[in-house]
N, C-alpha and C positions, 0 to 999 in steps of 0.2 A: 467152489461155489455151491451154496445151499441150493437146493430145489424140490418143492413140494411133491407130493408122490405123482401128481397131474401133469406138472412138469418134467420130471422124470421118467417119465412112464412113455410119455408125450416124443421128447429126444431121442429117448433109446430106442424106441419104434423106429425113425424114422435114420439111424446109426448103425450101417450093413457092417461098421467094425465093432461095434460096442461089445466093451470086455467089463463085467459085472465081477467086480470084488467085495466079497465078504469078508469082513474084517474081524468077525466073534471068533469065539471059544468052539473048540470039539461039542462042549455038552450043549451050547446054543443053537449049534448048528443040528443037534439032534430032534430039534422043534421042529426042523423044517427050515430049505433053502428056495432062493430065491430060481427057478431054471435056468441052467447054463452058468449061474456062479461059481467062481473059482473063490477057493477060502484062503487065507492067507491071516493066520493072526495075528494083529496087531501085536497082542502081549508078548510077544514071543521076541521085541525088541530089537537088536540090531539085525538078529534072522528076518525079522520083516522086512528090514529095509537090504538085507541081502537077495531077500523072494524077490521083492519089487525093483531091482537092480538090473535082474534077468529080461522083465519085460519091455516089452516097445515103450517108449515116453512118446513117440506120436501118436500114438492112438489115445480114446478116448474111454474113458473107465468112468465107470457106474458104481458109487461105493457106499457099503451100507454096511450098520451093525445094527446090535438090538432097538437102540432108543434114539442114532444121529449120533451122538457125542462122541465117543471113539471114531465115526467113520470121517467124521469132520476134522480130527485131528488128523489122520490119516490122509485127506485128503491134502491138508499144509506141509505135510511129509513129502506126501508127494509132489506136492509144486515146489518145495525147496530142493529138492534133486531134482529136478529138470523138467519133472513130469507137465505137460501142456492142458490139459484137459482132465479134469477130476472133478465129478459131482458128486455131491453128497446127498442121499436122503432124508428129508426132514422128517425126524418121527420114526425113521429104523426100521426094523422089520416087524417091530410088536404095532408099529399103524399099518403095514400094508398090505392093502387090500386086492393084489394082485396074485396072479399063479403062485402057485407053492408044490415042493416039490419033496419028499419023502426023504 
C-alpha cells in the first residue's frame, strides 16, 4: 500500500513494532538513511527475498527507496511471500522531509 510521507510518518509514529526497510544501493545509502532503517537491496535479487525470508511477516514494515518505485515493487514482494503489512513511500527518500541520519 502506497502512503504519502504524512501518512507514513503519521503510522509509523503511532507503530511500537515498526521495522523501516530500505531498499537502495550502498552508494544511495551513502546520502543518508532514514533512523533505525535496516538496508536490504533490492538489487541483490533472490538474496533479497532470502534477507526478507529471515524476518517476522507479522510485523509491520516501513519501506522506502530513492523515488517510491523499487520500494513499491518490493513491497508486492513482500505481500507475495506472506508478508501482512508493507507500506510504501510515496516520493522515496529524495521527498522526505523527515530525520536523516549519517
Amino acid at each position: 500500500m502506497d502512503l504519502t510521507q504524512q501518512e507514513w510518518s503519521a503510522k509509523m509514529a503511532e507503530d511500537a513494532n515498526a521495522f523501516i526497510l530500505d531498499v537502495r544501493t550502498e552508494d544511495e545509502i551513502a546520502e543518508g538513511i532514514i533512523p533505525n532503517a535496516v538496508n536490504i537491496d533490492i538489487y541483490k535479487g533472490q538474496g533479497f527475498i532470502d534477507e526478507l525470508e529471515k524476518l517476522d511477516k507479522t510485523q509491520t514494515y516501513y519501506v522506502y527507496c530513492r523515488s517510491g518505485n523499487r520500494s513499491g515493487q518490493a513491497c508486492a514482494i513482500m505481500n507475495s511471500i506472506g508478508f501482512e503489512n508493507a507500506y510504501n513511500l510515496e516520493g522515496g527518500f529524495m521527498n522526505w522531509e523527515g530525520e536523516v541520519a549519517e
